[in-house]
C-alpha positions as CSV (number, residue, x, y, z in Angstrom):
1,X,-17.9,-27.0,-2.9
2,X,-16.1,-26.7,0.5
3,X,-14.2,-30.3,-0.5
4,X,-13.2,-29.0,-4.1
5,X,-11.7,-26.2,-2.5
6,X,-9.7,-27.8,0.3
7,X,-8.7,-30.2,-1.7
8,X,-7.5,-27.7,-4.5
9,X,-5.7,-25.7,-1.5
10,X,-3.7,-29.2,-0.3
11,X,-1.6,-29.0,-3.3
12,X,1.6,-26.4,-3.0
13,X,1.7,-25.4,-6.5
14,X,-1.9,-24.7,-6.4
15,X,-1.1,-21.9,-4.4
16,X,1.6,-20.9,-5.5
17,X,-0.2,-20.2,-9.0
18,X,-2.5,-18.4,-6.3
19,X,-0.6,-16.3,-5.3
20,X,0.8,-15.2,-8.3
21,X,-2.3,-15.2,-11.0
22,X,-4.1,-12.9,-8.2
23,X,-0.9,-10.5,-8.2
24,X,-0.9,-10.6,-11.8
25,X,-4.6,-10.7,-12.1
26,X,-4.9,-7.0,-10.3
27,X,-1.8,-5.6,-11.9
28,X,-3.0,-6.1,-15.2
29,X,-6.5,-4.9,-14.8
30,X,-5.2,-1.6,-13.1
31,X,-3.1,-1.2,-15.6
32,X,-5.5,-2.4,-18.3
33,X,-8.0,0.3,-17.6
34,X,-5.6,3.1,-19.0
35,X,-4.2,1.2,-22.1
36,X,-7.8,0.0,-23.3
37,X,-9.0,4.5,-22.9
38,X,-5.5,5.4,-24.4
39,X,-6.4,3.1,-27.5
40,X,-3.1,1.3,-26.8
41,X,-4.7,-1.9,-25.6
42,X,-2.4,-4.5,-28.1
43,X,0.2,-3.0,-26.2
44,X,0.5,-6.4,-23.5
45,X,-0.1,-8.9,-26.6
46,X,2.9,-7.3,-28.6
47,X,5.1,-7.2,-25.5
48,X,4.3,-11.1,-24.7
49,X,5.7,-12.0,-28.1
50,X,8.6,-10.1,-27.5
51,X,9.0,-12.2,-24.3
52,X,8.4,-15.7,-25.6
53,X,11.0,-14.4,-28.3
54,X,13.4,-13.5,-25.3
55,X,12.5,-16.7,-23.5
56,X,13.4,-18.7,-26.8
57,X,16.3,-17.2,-26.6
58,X,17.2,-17.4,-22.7
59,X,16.3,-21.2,-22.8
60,X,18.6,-21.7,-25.4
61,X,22.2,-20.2,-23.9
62,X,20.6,-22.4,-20.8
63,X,20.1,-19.0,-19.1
64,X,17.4,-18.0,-16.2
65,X,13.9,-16.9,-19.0
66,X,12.0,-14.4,-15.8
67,X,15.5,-12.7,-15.0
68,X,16.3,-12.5,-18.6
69,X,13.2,-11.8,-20.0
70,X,12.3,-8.3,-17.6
71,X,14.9,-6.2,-18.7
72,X,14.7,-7.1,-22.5
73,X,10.8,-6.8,-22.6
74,X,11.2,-3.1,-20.5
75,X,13.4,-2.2,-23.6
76,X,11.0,-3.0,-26.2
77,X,8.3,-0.9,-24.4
78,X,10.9,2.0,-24.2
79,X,11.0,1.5,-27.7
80,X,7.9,0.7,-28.7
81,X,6.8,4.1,-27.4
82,X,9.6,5.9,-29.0
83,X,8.9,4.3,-32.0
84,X,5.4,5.2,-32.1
85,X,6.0,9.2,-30.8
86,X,9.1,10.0,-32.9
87,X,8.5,8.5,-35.9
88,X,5.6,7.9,-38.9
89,X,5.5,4.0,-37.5
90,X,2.4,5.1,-34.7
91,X,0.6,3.4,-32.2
92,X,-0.6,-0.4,-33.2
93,X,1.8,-0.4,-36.5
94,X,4.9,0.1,-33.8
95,X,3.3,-2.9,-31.9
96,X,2.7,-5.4,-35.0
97,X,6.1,-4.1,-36.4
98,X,8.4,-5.7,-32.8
99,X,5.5,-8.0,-31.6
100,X,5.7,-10.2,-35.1
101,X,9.7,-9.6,-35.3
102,X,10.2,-11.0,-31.8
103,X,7.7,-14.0,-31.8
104,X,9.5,-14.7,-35.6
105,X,12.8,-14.9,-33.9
106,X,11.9,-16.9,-31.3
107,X,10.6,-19.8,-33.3
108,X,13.7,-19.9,-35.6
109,X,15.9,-20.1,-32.1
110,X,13.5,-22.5,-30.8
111,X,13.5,-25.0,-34.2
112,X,17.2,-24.7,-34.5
113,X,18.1,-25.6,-31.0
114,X,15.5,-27.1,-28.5
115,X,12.3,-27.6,-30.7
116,X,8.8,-27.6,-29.9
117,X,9.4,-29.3,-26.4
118,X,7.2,-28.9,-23.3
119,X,9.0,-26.4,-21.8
120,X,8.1,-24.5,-24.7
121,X,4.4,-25.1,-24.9
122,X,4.6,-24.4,-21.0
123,X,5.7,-20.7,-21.8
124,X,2.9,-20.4,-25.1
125,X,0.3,-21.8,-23.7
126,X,1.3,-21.5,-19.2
127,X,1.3,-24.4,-16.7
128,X,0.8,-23.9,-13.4
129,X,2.9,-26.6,-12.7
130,X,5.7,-24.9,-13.8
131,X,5.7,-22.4,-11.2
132,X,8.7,-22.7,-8.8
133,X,9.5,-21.1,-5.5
134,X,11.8,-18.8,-7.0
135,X,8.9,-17.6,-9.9
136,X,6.8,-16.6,-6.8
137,X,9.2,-14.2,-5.0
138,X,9.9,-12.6,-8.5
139,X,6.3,-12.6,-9.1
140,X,5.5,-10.9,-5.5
141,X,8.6,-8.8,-5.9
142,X,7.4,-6.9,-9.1
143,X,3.9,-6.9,-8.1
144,X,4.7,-5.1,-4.7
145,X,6.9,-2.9,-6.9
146,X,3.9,-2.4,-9.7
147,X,1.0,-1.5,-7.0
148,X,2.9,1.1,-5.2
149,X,4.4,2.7,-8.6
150,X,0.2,2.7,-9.4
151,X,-1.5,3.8,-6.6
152,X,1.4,6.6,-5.6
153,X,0.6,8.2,-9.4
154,X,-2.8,7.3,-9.5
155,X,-3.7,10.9,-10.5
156,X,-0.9,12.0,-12.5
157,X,-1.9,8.4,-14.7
158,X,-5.5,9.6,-14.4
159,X,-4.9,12.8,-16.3
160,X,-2.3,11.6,-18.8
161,X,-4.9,8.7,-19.7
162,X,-7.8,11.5,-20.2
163,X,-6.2,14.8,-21.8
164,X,-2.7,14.7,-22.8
165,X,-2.6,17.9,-23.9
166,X,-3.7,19.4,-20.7
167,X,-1.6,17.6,-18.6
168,X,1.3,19.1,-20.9
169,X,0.0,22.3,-20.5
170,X,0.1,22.0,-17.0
171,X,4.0,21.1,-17.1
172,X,3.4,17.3,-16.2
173,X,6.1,15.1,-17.8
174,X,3.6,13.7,-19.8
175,X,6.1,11.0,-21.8
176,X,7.7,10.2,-18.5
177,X,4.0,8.7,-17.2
178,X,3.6,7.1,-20.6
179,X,7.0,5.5,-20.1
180,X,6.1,4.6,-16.4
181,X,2.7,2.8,-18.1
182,X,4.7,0.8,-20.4
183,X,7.4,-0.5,-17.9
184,X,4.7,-1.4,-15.4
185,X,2.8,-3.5,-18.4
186,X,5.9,-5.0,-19.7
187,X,7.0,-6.4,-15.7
188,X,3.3,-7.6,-15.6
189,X,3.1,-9.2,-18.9
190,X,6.4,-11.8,-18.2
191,X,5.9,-12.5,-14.5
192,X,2.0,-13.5,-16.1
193,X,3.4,-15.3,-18.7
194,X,4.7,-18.6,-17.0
195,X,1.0,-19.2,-15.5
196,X,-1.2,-17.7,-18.6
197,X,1.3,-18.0,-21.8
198,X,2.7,-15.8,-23.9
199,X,-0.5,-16.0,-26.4
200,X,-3.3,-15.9,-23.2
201,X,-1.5,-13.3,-20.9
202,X,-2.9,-10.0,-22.8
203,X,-6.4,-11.4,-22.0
204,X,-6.0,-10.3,-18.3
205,X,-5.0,-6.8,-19.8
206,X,-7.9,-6.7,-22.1
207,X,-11.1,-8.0,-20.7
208,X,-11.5,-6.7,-17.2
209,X,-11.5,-2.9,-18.5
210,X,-13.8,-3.6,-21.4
211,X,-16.3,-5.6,-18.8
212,X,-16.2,-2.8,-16.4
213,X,-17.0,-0.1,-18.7
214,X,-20.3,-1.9,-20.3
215,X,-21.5,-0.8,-16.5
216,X,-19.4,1.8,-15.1
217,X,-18.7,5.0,-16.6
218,X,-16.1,6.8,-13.9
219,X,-12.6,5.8,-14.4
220,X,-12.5,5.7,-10.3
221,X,-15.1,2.2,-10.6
222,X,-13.9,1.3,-13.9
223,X,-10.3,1.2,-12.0
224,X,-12.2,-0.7,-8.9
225,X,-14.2,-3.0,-10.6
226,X,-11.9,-4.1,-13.3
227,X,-9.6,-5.2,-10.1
228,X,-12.1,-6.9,-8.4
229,X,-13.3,-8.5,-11.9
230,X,-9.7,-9.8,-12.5
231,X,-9.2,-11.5,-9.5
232,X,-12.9,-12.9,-9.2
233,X,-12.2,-14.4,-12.8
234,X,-8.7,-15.5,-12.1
235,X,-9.7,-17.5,-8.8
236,X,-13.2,-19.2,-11.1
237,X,-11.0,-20.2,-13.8
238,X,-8.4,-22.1,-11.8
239,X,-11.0,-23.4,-9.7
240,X,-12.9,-24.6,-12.9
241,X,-9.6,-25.5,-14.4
242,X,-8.7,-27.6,-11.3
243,X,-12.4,-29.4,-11.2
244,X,-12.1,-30.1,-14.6
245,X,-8.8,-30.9,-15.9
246,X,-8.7,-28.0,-18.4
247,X,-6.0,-25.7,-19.2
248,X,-5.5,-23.0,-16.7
249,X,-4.9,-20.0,-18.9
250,X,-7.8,-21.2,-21.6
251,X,-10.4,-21.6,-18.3
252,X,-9.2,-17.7,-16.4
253,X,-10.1,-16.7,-20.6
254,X,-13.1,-18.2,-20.7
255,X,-14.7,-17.0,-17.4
256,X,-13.7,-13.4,-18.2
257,X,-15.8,-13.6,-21.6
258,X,-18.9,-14.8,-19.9
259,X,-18.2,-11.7,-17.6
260,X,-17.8,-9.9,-20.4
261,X,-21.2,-11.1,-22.2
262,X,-22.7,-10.9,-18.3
263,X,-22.1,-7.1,-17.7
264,X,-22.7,-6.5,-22.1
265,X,-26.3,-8.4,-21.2
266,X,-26.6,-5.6,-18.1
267,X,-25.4,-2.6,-20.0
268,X,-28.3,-3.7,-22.8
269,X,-31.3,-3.6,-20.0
270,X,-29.9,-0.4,-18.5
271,X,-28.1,-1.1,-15.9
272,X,-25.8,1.4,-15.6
273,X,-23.9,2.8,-12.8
């Protein structure tokens, strides 16, 4: 054991993907906790289509995807949510409606000028290996930026997640938090998408929440656990990955579903907490 790790830490971009999947890893099961109680839980799948779609795009006008890529996805959450409150399009309609436009566009962009090259299947599907120096600082960057954004309105997220209604009553900008929750999802979903793919990355979104509450009924250890989840996963499934030549994104997938049937198998025999 002690060999497979030191010998999976000797390679740079080992780390690198490290580094980053953990970032991404507790971003995304933070956030995840909210989305999955708010019923908004497609929300990360529908914003990673819109990224490869924006990526398709980047890659072909030879432009920088991560750079291009934030600002467009935080639009289509801004939208998506003004979509969904404003109009008679609500909730997971809104989210199939841009989610199937975007990943439509980019395959048209990406037939007509590149084609289905690696570079490509690199963003669908992630690579690790295509993590460069400059991916990392972005990645750390927006991670800093997302965990302090979190934790500083932790309990303004907490009631808006619970009772928007009250929260309204209370005079809490309730569609500002809601806004704040979709920008912090959209920066996580396209730093996560270079390392997980644009069709894996909601996984990271989706599963730790879901695991945590089979055991866990406050949001306060749903919050904790599904962070702790995440990153235990994450760090398995590259392991696993690395030890067994397997996908990267696939593996991180695969170890959060047997958490997932782990803490379901728990929940069953009463273990409750």
């Amino acid at each position: 054991m002690f060999d497979l790790l030191r010998d999976l830490f000797s390679y740079a971009f080992i780390v690198r993907a490290m580094v980053v999947g953990i970032l991404v890893a507790l971003c995304a099961a933070l956030l995840g906790v909210t989305l999955v109680l708010k019923r908004y839980s497609m929300l990360g799948d529908g914003l990673s289509h819109v990224g490869f779609g924006t990526l398709a795009i980047a890659m072909s006008l030879h432009l920088a995807p991560l750079e291009v890529s934030i600002p467009v996805v935080l639009l289509a959450a801004f939208c998506l949510l003004r979509i969904s409150e404003s109009s008679k399009i609500k909730g997971d309609a809104a989210i199939a409606l841009i989610s199937s436009s975007a990943l439509a566009i980019g395959v048209v962009v990406i037939s007509m000028t590149t084609g289905m090259n690696t570079d490509v299947c690199n963003y669908m599907f992630g690579s690790i290996l295509a993590m460069s120096k400059s991916d990392v600082m972005l990645s750390m960057a927006v991670a800093v930026v997302v965990l302090v954004l979190y934790v500083f309105s932790y309990n303004r997220i907490f009631s808006v997640t619970f009772d928007e209604s009250f929260a309204k009553a209370t005079g809490m900008k309730v569609a500002r938090y809601n806004m704040l929750i979709a920008f912090l999802t959209a920066m996580v979903i396209v730093v996560g998408m270079r390392m997980m793919g644009a069709m894996l990355i909601s996984s990271l979104v989706i599963f730790p929440a879901l695991t945590s509450m089979r055991v866990f009924s406050s949001f306060k250890r749903v919050v904790l656990c599904s962070a702790v989840l995440s990153v235990a996963c994450f760090f398995i499934g590259l392991t696993a990955s690395f030890a067994l030549s397997t996908p990267t994104g696939a593996s991180v997938v695969l170890v959060n579903l047997a958490a997932f049937c782990l803490f379901s198998a728990a929940a069953k025999l009463g273990i409750k907490a």
